[in-house]
N, C-alpha and C positions, 0 to 999 in steps of 0.2 A: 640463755643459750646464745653461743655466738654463732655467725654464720658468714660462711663463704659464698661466694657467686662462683659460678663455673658455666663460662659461654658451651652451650649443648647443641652439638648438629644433628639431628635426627633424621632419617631416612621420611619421606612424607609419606608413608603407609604406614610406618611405627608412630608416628605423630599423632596422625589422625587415630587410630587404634587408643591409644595411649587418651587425647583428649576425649575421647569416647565413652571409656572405662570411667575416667576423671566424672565430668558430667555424670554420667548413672550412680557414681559413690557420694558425690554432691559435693565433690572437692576441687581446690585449683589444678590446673595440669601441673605447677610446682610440684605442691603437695601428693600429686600421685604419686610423680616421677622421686621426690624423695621416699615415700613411704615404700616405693618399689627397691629404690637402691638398699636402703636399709634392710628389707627384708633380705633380698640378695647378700647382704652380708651376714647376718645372722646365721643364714642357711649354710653360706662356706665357712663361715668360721666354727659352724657349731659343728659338721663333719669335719674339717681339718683336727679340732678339738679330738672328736671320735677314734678316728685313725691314728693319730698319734697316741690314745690312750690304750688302744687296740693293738697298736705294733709294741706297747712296751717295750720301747730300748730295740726290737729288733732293726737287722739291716736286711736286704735281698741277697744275701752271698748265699742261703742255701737253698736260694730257687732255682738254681741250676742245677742240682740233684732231684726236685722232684719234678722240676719238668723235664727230666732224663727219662722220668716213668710215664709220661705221655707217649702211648702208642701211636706207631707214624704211621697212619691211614688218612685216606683221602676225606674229607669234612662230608658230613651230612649234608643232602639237597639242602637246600635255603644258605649254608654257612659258609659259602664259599664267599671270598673277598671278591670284589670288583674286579674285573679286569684291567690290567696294566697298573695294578701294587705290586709292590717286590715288600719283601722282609725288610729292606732299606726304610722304604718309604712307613712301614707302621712304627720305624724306631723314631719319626718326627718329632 
């Protein structure tokens, strides 16, 4: 297996956390922190895989007909956005 180095800045409360974890698994903090990235990609590629196999072929062109049938009422207590979002700001 070949291997790359990649210089890693870490926030010092993710470090410490992370060599923490490391230690109780009985491993090096490398070896956490790769076994962590790896799994993180697993995880997104295996849903990207999902979705993709799940939209078969489709596009979003006819989600503007069924969110047409979305009744315009004000959101249930708890569902309300934060204050000072606009519609702009969720199209981020």
């Amino acid at each position: 297996m070949s291997k790359a180095t990649y210089p890693l800045k870490l926030p010092t409360s993710i470090k410490a956390a992370a060599a923490r974890l490391a230690k109780e698994d009985g491993v090096s903090l490398n070896q956490w922190i790769a076994t962590a990235v790896a799994q993180k990609i697993g995880a997104v590629e295996t849903a990207a895989e999902f979705f993709t196999r799940r939209a078969k072929g489709r596009t979003g062109s006819g989600l503007g007909r069924i969110l047409d049938k979305v009744p315009n009422r004000l959101p249930e207590p708890g569902d309300e956005l934060p204050e000072g979002w606009t519609p702009d700001r969720l199209r981020q």
